[in-house]
N, CA, C and O atoms as a GROMACS GRO file, in nm:
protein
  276
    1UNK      N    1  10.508  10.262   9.284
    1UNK     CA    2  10.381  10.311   9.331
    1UNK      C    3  10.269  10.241   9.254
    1UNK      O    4  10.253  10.246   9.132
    2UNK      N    5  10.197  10.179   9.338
    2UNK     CA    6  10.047  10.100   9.261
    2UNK      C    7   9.942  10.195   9.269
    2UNK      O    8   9.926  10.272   9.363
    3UNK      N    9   9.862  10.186   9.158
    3UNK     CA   10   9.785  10.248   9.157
    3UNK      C   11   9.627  10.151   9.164
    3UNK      O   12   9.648  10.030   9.158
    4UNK      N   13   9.516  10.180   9.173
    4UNK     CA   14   9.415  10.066   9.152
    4UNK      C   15   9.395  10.117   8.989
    4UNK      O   16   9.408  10.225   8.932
    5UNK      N   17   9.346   9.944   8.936
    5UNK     CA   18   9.322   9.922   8.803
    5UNK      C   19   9.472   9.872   8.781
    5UNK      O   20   9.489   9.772   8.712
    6UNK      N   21   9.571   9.931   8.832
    6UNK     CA   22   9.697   9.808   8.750
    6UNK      C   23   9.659   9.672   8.753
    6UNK      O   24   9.580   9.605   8.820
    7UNK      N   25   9.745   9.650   8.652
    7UNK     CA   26   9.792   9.506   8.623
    7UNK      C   27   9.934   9.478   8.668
    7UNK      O   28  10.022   9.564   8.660
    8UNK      N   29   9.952   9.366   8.712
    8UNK     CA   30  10.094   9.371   8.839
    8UNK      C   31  10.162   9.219   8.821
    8UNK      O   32  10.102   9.117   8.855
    9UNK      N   33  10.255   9.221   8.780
    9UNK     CA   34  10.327   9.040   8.831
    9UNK      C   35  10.354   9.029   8.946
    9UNK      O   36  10.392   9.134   8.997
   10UNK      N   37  10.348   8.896   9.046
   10UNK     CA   38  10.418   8.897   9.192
   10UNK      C   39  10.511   8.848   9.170
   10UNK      O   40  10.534   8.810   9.056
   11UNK      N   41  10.600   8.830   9.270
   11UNK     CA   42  10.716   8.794   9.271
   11UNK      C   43  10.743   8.636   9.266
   11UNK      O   44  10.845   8.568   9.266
   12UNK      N   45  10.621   8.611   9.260
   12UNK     CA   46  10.609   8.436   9.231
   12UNK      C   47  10.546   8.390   9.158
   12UNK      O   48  10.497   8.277   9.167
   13UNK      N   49  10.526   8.505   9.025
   13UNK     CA   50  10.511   8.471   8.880
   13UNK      C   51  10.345   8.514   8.829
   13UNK      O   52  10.319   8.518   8.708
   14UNK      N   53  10.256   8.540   8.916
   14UNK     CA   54  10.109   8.565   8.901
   14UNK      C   55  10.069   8.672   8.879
   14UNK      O   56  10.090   8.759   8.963
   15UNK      N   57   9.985   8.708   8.741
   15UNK     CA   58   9.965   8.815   8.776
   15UNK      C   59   9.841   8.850   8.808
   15UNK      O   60   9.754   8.765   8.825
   16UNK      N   61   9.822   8.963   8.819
   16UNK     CA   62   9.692   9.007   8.914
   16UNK      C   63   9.659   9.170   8.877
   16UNK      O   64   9.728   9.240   8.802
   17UNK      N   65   9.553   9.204   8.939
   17UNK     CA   66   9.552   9.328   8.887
   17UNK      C   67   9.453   9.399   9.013
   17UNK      O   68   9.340   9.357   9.036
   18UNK      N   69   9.516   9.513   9.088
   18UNK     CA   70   9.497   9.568   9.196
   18UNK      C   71   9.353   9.616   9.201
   18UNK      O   72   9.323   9.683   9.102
   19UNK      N   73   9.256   9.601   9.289
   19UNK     CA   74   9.117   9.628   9.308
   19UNK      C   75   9.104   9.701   9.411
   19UNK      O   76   8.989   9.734   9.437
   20UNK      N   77   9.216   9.751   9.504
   20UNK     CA   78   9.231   9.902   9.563
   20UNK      C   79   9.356   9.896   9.652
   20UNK      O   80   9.412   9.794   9.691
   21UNK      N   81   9.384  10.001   9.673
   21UNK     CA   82   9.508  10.024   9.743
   21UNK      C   83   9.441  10.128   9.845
   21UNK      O   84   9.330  10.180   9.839
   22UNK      N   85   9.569  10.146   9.966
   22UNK     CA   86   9.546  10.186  10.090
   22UNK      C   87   9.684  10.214  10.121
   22UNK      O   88   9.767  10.154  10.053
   23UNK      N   89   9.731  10.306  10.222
   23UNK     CA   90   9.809  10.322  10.332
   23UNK      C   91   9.914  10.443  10.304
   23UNK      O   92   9.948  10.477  10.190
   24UNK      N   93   9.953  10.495  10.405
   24UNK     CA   94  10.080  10.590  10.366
   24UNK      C   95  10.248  10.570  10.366
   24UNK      O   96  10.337  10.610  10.290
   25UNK      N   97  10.246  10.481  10.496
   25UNK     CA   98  10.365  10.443  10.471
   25UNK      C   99  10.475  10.311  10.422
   25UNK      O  100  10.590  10.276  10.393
   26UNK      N  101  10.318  10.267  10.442
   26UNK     CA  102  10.338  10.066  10.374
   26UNK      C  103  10.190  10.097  10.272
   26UNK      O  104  10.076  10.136  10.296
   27UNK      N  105  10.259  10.060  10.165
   27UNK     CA  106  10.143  10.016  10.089
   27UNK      C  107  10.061   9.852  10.115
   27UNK      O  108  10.120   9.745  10.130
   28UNK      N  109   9.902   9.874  10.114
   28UNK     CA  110   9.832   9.754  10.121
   28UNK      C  111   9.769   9.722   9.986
   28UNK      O  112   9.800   9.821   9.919
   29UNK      N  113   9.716   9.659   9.928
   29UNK     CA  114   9.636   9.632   9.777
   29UNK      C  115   9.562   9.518   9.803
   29UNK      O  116   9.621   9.428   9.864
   30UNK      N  117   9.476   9.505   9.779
   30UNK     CA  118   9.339   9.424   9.721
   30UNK      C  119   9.386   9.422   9.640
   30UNK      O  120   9.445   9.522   9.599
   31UNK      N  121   9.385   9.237   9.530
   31UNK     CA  122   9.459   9.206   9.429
   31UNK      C  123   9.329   9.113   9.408
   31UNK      O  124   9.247   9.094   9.498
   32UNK      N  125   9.318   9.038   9.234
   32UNK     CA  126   9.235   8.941   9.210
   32UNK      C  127   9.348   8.877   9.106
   32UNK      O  128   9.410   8.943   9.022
   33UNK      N  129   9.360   8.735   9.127
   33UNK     CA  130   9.392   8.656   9.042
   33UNK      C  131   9.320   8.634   8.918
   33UNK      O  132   9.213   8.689   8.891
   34UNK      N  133   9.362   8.574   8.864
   34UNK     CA  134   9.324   8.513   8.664
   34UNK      C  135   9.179   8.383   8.710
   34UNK      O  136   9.078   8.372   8.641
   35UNK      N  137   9.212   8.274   8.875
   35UNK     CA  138   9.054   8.278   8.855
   35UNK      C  139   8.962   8.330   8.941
   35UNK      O  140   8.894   8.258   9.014
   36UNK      N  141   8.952   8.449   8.939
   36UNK     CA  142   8.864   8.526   9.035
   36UNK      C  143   8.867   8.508   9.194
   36UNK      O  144   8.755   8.516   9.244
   37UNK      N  145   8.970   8.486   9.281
   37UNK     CA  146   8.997   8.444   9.389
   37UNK      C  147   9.067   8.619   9.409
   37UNK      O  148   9.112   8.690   9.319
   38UNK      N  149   9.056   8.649   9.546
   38UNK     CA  150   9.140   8.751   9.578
   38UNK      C  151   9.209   8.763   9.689
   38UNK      O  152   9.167   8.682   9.770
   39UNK      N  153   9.295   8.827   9.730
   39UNK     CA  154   9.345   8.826   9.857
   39UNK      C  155   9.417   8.935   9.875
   39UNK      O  156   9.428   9.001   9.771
   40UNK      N  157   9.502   9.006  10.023
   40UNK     CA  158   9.578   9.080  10.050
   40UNK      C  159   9.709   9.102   9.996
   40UNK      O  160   9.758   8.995   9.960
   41UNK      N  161   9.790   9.210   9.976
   41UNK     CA  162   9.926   9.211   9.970
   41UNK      C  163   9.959   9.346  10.037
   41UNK      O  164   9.912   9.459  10.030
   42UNK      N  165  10.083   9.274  10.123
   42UNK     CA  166  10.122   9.384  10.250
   42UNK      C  167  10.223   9.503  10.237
   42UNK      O  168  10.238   9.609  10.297
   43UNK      N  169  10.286   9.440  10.133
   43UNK     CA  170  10.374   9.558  10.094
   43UNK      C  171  10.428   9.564   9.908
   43UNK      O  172  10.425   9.468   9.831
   44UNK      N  173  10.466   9.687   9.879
   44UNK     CA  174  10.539   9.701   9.732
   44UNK      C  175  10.647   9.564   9.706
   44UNK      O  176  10.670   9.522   9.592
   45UNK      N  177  10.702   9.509   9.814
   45UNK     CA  178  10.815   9.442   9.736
   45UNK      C  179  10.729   9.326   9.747
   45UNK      O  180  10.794   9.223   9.766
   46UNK      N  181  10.589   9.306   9.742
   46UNK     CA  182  10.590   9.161   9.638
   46UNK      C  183  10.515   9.150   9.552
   46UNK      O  184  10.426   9.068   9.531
   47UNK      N  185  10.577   9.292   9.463
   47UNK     CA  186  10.528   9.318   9.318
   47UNK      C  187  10.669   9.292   9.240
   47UNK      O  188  10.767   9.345   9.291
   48UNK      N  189  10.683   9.235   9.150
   48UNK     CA  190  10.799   9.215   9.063
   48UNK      C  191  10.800   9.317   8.964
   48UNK      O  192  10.911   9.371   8.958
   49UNK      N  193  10.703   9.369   8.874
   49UNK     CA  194  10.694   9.479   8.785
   49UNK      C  195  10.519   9.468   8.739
   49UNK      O  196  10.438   9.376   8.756
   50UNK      N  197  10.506   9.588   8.682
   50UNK     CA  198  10.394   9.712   8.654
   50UNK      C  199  10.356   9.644   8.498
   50UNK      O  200  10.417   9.696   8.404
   51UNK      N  201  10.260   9.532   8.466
   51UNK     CA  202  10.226   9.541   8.348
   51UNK      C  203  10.153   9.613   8.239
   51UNK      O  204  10.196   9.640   8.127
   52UNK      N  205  10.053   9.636   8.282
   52UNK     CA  206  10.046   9.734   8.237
   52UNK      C  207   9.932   9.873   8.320
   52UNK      O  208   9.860   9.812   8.400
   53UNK      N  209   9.903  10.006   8.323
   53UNK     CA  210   9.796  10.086   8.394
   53UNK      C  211   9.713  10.130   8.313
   53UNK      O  212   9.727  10.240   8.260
   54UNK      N  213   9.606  10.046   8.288
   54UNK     CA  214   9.474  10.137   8.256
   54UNK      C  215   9.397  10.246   8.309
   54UNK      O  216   9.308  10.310   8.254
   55UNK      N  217   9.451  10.258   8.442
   55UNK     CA  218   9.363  10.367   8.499
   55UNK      C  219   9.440  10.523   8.466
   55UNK      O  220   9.385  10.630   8.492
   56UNK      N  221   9.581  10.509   8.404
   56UNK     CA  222   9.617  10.657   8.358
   56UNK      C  223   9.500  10.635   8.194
   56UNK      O  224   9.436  10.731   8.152
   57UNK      N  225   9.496  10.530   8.143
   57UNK     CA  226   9.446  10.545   7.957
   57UNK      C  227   9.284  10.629   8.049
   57UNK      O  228   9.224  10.718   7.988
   58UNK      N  229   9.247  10.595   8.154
   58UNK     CA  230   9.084  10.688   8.203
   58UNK      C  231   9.104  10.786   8.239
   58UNK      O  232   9.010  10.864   8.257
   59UNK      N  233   9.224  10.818   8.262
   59UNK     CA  234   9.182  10.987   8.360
   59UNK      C  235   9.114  11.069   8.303
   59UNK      O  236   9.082  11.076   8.184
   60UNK      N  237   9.085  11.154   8.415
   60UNK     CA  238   9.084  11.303   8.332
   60UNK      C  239   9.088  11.390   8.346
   60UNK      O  240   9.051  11.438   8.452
   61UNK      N  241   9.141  11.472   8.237
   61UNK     CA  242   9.192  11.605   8.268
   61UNK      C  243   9.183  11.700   8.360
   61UNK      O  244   9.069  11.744   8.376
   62UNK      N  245   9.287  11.756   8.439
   62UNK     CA  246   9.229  11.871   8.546
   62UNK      C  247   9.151  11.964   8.475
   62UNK      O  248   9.179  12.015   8.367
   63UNK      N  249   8.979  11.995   8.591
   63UNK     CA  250   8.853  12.036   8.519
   63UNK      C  251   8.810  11.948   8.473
   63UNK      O  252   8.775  11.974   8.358
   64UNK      N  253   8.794  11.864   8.497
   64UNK     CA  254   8.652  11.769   8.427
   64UNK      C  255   8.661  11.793   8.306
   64UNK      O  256   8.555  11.838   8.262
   65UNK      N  257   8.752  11.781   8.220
   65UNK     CA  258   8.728  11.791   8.046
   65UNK      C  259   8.710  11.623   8.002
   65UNK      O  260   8.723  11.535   8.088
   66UNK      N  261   8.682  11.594   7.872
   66UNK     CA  262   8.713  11.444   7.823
   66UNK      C  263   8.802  11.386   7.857
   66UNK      O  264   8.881  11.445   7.932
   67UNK      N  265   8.824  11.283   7.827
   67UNK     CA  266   8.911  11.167   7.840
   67UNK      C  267   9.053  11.214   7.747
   67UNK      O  268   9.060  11.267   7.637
   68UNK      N  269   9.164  11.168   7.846
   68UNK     CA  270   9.276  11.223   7.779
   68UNK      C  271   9.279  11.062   7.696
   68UNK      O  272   9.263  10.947   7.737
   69UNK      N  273   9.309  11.122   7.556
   69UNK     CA  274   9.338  10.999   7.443
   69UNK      C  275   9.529  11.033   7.381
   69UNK      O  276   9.581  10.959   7.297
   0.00000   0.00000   0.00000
């Protein structure tokens, strides 16, 4: 499962880091490369693995409290 704000490898070595996601039963993602170029990706399998998610280090807490640290 992608989330936006990951950071993502493809399956052909690039990584990228998701600038939004969409869909219910196929995932879609808005991705940006390392030099600022972006493009589509149509489904989960052409993500190789999850480097890392900054957008869980932002959440926050159910109720609007601070930033979970």
């Amino acid at each position: 499962m992608l989330l936006k704000g990951d950071h993502i490898r493809l399956k052909d070595g690039r990584a990228v880091e998701a600038l939004d996601i969409w869909g219910l039963a196929r995932c879609h993602a808005k991705v940006r490369f390392d030099d600022g170029s972006t493009a589509l990706i149509i489904s989960e399998r052409d993500v190789e693995a999850l480097l890392s998610r900054p957008a869980l280090e932002r959440r926050k807490k159910w109720g609007g409290e601070k930033n979970v640290h």
